[in-house]
PDB file with one MODEL, atoms N, CA, C and O in Angstrom:
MODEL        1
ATOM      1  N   UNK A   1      -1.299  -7.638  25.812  1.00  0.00           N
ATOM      2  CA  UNK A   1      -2.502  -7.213  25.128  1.00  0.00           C
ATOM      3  C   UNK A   1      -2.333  -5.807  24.550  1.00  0.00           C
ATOM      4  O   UNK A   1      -2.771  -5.578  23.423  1.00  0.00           O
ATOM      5  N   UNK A   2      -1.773  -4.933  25.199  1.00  0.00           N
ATOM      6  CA  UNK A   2      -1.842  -3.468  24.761  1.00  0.00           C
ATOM      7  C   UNK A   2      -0.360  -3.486  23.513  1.00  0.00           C
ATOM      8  O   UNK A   2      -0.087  -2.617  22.685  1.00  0.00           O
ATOM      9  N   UNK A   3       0.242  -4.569  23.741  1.00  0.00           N
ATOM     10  CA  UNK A   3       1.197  -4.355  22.489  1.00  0.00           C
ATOM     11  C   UNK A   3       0.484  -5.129  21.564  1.00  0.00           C
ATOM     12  O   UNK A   3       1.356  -5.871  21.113  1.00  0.00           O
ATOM     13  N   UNK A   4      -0.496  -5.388  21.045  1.00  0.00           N
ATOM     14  CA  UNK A   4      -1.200  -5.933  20.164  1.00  0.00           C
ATOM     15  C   UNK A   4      -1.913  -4.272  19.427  1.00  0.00           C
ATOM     16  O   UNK A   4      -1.728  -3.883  18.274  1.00  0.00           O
ATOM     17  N   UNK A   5      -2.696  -3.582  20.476  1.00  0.00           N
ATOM     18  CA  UNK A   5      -3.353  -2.433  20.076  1.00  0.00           C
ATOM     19  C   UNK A   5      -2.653  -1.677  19.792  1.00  0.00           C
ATOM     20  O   UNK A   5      -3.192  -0.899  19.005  1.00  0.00           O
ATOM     21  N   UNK A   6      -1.422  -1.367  20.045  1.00  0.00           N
ATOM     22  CA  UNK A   6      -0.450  -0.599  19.122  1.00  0.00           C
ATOM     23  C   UNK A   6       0.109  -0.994  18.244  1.00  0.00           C
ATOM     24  O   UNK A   6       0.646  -0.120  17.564  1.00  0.00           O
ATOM     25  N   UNK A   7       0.280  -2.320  17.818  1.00  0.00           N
ATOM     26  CA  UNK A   7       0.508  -3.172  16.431  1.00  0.00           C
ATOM     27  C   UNK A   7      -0.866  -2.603  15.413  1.00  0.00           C
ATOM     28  O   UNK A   7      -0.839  -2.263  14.229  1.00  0.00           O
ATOM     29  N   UNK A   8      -2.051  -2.653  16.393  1.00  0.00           N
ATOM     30  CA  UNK A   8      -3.184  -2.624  15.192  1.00  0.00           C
ATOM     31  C   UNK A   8      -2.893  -0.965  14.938  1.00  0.00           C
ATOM     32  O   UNK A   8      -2.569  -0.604  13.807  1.00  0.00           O
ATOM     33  N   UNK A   9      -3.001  -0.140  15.851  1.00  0.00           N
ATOM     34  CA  UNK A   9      -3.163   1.510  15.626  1.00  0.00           C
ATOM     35  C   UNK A   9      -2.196   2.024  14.781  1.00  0.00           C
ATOM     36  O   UNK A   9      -2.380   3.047  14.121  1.00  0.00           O
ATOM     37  N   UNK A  10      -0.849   1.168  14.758  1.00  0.00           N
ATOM     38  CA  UNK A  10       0.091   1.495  13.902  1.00  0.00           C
ATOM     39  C   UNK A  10      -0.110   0.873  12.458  1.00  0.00           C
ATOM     40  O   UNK A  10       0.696   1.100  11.555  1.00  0.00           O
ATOM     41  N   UNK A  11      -0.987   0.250  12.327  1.00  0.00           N
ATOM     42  CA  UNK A  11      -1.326  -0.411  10.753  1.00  0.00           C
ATOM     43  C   UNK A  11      -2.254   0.796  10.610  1.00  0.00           C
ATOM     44  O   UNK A  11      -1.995   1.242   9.492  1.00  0.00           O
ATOM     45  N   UNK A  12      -3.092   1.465  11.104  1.00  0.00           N
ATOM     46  CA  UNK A  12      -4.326   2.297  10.605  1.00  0.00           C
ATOM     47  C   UNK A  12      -3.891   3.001  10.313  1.00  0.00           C
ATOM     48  O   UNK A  12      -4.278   3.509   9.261  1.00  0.00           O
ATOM     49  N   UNK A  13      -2.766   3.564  11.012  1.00  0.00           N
ATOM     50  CA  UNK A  13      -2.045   5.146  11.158  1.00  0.00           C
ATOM     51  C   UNK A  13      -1.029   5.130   9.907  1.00  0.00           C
ATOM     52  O   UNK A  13      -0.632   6.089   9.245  1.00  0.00           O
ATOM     53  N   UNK A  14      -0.743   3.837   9.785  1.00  0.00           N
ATOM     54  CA  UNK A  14       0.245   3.715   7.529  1.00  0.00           C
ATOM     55  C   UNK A  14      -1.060   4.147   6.863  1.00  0.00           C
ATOM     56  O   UNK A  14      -1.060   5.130   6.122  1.00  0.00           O
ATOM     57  N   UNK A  15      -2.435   3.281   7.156  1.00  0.00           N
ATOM     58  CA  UNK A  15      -2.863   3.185   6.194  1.00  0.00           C
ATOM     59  C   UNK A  15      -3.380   4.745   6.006  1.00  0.00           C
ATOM     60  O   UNK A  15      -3.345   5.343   4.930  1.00  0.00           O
ATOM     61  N   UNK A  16      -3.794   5.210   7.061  1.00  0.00           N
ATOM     62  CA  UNK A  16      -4.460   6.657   7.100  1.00  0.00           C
ATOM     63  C   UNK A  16      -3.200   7.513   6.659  1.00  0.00           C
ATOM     64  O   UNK A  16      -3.652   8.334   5.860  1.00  0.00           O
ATOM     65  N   UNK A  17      -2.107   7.675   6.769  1.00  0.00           N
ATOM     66  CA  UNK A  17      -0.952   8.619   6.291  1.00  0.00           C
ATOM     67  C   UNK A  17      -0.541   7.739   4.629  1.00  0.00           C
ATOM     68  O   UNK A  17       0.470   8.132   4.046  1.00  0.00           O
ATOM     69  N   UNK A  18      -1.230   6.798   4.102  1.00  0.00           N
ATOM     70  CA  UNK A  18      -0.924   6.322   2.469  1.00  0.00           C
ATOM     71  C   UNK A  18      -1.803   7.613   1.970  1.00  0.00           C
ATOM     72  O   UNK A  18      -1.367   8.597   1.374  1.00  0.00           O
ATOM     73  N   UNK A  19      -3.187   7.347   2.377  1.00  0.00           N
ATOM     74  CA  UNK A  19      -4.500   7.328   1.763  1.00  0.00           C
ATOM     75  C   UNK A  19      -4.087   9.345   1.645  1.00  0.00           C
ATOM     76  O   UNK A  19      -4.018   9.943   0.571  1.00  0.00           O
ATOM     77  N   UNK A  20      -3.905   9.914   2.851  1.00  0.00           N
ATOM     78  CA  UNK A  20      -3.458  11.148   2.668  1.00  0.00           C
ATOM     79  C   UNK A  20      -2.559  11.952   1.397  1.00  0.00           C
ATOM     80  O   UNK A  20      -2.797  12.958   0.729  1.00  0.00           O
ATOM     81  N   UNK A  21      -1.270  10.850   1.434  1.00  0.00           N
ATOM     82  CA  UNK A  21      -0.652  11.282   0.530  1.00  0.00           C
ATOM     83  C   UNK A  21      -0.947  11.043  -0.971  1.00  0.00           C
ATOM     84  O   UNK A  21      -0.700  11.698  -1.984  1.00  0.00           O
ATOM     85  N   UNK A  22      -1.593   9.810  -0.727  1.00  0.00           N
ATOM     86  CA  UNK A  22      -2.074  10.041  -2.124  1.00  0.00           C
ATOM     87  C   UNK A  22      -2.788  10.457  -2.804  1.00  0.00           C
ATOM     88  O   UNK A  22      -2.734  10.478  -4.034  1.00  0.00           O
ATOM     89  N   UNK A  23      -4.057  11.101  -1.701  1.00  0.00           N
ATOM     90  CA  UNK A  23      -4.525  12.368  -1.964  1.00  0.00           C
ATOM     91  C   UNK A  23      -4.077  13.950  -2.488  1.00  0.00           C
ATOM     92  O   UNK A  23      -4.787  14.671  -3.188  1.00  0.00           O
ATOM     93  N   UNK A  24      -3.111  14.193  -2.117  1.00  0.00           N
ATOM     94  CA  UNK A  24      -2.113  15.267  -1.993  1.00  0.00           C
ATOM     95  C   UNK A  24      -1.232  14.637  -3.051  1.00  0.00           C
ATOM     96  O   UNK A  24      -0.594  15.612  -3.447  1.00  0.00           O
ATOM     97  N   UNK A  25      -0.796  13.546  -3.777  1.00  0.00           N
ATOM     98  CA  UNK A  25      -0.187  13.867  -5.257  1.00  0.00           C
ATOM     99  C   UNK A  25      -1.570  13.814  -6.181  1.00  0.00           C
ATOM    100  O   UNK A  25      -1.784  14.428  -7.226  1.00  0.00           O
ATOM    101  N   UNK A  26      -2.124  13.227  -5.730  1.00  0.00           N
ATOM    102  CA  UNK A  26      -3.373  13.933  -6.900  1.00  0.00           C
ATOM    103  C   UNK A  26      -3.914  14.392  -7.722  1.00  0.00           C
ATOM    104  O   UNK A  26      -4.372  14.246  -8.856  1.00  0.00           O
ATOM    105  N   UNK A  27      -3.699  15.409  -6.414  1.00  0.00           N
ATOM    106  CA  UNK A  27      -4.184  17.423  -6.255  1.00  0.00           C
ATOM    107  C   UNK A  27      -2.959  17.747  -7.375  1.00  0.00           C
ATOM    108  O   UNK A  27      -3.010  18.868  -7.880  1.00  0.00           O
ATOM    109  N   UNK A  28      -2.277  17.191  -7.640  1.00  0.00           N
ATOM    110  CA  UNK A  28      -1.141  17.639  -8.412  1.00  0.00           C
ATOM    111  C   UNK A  28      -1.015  17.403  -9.481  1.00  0.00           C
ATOM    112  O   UNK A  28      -0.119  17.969 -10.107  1.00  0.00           O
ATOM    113  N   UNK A  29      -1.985  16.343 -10.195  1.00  0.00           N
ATOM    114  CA  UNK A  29      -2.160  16.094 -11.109  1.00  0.00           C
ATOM    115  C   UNK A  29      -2.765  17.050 -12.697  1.00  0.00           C
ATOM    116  O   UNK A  29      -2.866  16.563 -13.824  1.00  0.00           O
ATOM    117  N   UNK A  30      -3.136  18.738 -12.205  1.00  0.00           N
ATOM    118  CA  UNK A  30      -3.497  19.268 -13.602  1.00  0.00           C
ATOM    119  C   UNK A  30      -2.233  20.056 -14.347  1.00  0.00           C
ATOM    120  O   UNK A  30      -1.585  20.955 -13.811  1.00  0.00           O
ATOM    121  N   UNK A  31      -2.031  19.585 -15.572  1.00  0.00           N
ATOM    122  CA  UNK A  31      -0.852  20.294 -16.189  1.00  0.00           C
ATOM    123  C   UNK A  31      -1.693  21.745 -16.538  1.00  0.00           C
ATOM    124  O   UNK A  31      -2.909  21.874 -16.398  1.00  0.00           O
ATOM    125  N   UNK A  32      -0.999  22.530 -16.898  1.00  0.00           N
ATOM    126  CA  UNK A  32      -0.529  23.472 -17.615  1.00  0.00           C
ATOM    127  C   UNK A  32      -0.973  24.578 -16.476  1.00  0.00           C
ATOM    128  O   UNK A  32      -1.096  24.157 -15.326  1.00  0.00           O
ATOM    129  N   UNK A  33      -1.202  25.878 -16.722  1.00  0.00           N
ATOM    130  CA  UNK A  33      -1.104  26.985 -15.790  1.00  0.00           C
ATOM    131  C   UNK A  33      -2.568  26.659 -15.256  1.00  0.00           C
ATOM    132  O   UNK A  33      -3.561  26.169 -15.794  1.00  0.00           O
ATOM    133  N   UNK A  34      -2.340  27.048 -14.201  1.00  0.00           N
ATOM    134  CA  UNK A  34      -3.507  27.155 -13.275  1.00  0.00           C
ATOM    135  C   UNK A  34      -4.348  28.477 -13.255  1.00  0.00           C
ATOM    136  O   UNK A  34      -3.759  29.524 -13.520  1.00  0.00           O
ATOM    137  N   UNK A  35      -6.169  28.512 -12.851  1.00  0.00           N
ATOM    138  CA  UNK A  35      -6.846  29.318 -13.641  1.00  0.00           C
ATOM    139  C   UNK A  35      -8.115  29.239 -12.165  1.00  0.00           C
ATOM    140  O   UNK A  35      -8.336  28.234 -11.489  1.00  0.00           O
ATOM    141  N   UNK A  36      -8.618  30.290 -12.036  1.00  0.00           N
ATOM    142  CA  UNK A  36      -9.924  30.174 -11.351  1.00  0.00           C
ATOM    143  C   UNK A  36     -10.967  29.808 -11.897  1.00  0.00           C
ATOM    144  O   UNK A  36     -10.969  30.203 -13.063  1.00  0.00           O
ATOM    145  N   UNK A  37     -11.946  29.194 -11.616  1.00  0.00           N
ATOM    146  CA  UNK A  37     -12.848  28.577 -11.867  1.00  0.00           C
ATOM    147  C   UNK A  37     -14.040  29.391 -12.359  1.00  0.00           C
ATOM    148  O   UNK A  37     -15.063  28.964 -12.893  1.00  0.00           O
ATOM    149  N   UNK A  38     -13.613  30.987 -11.994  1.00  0.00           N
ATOM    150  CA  UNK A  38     -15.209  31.470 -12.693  1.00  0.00           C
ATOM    151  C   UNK A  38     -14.003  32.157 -14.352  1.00  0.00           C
ATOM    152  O   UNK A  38     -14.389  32.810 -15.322  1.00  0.00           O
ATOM    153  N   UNK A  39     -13.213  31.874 -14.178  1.00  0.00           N
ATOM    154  CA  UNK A  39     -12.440  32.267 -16.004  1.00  0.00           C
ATOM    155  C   UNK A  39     -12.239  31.097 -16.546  1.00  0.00           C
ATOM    156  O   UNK A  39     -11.772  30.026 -16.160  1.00  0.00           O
ATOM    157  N   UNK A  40     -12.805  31.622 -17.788  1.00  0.00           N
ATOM    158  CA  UNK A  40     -12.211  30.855 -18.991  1.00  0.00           C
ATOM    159  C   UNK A  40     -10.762  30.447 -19.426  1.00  0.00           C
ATOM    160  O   UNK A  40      -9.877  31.202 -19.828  1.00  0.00           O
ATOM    161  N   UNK A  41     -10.709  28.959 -19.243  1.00  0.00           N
ATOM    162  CA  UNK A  41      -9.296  28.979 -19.741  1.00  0.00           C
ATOM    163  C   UNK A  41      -8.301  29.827 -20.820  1.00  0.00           C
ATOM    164  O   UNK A  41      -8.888  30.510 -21.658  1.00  0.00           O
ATOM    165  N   UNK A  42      -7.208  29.818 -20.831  1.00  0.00           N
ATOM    166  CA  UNK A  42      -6.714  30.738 -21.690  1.00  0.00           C
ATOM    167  C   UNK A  42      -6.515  29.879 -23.226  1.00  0.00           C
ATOM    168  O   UNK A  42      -6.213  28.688 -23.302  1.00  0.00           O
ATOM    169  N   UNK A  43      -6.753  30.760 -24.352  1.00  0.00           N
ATOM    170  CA  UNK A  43      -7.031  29.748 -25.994  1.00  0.00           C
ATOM    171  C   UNK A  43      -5.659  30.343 -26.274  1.00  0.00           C
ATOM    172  O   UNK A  43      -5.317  31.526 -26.271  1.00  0.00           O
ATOM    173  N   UNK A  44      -4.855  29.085 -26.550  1.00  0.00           N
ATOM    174  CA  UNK A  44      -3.706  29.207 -27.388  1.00  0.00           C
ATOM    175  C   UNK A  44      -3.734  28.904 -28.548  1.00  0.00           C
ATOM    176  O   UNK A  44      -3.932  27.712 -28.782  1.00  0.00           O
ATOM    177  N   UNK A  45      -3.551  29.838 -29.709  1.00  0.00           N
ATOM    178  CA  UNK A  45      -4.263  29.268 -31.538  1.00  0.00           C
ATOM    179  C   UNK A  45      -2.728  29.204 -31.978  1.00  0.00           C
ATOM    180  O   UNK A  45      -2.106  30.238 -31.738  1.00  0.00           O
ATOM    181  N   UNK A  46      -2.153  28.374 -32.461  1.00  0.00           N
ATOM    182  CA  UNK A  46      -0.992  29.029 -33.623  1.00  0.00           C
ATOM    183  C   UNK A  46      -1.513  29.157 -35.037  1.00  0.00           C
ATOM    184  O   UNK A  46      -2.272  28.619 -35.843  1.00  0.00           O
ATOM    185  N   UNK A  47      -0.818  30.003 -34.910  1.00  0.00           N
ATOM    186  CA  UNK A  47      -1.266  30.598 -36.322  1.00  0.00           C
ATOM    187  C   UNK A  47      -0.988  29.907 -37.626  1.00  0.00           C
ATOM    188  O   UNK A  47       0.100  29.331 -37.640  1.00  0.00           O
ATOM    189  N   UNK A  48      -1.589  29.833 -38.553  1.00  0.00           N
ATOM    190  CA  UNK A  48      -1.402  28.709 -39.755  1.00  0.00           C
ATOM    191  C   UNK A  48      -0.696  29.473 -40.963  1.00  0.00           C
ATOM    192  O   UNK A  48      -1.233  30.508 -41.355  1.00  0.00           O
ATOM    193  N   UNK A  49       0.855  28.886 -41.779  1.00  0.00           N
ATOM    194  CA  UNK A  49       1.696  29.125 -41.887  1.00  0.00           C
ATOM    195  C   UNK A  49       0.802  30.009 -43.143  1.00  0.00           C
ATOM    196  O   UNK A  49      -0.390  29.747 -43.298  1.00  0.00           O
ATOM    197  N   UNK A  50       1.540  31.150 -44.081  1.00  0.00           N
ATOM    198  CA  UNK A  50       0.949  31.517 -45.345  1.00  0.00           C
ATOM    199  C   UNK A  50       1.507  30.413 -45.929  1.00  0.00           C
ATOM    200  O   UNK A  50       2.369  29.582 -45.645  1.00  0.00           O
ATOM    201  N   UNK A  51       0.538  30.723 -47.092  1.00  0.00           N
ATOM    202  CA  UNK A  51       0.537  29.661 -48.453  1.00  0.00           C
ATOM    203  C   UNK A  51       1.385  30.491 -49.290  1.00  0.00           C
ATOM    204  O   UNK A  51       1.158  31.680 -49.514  1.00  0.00           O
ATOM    205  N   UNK A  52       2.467  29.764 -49.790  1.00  0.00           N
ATOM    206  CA  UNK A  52       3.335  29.747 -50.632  1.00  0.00           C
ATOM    207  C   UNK A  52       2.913  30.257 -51.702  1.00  0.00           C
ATOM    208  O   UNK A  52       1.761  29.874 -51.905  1.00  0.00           O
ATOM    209  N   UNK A  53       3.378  31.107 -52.684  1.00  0.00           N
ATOM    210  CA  UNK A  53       3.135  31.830 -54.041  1.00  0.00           C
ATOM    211  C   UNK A  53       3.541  31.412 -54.738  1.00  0.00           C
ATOM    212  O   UNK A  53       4.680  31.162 -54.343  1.00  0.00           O
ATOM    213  N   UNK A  54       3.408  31.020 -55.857  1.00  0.00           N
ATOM    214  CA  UNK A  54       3.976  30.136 -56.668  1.00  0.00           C
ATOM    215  C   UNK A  54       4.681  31.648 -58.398  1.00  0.00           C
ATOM    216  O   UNK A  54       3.847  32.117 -59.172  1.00  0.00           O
ATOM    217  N   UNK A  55       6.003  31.959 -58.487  1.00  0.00           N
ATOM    218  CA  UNK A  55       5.611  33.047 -59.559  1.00  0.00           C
ATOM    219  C   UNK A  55       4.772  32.902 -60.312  1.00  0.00           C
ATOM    220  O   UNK A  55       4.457  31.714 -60.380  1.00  0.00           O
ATOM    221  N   UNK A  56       4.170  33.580 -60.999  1.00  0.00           N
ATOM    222  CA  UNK A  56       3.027  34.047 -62.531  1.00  0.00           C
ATOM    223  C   UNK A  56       3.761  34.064 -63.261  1.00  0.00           C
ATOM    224  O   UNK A  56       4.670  34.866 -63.047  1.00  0.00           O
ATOM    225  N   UNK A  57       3.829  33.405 -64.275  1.00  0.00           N
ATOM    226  CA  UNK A  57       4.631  33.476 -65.342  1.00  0.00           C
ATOM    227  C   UNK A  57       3.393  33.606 -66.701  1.00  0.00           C
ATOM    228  O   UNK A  57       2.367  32.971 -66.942  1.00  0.00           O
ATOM    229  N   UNK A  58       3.990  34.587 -67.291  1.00  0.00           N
ATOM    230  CA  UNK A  58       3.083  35.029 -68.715  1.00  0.00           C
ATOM    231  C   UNK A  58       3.151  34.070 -69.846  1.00  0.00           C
ATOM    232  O   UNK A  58       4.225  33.677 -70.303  1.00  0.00           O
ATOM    233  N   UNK A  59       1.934  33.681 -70.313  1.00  0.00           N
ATOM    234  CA  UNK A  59       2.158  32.772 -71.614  1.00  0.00           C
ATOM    235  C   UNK A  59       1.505  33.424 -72.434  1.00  0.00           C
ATOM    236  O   UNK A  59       0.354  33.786 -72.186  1.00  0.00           O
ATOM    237  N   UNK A  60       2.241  33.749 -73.786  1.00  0.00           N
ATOM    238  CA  UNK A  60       2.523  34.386 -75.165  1.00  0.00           C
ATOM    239  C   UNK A  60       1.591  33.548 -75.996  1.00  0.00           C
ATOM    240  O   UNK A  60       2.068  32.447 -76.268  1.00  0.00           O
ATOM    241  N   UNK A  61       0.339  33.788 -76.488  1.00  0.00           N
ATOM    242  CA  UNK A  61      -0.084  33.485 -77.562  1.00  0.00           C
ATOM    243  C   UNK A  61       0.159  33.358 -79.163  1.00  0.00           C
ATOM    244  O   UNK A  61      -0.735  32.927 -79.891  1.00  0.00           O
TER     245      UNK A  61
ENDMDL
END
């Protein structure tokens, strides 16, 4: 009988050490740099390329 209750305690004890870890990759789940919660994330802008000049060329009446 008691090797039955350690058959069952050892199924709870996978399932309770799954449920953990997959808690804990998770938690691991936000990319980019990490930030406290009372700041504003940080704004990354790139900058937009200049516009090309095209020469002026003079036209002679």
């Amino acid at each position: 009988m008691s090797l039955m209750i350690n058959r069952r305690a050892m199924k709870h004890y996978k399932l309770l050490l799954l449920i953990q870890l997959a808690t804990v990759l998770t938690g691991c789940g936000q990319p980019g740099p990490l930030y406290l919660p009372g700041q504003a994330p940080p704004i990354h802008v790139e900058p937009e390329p200049a516009p090309k000049q095209e020469p002026k060329t003079e036209k002679t009446k």
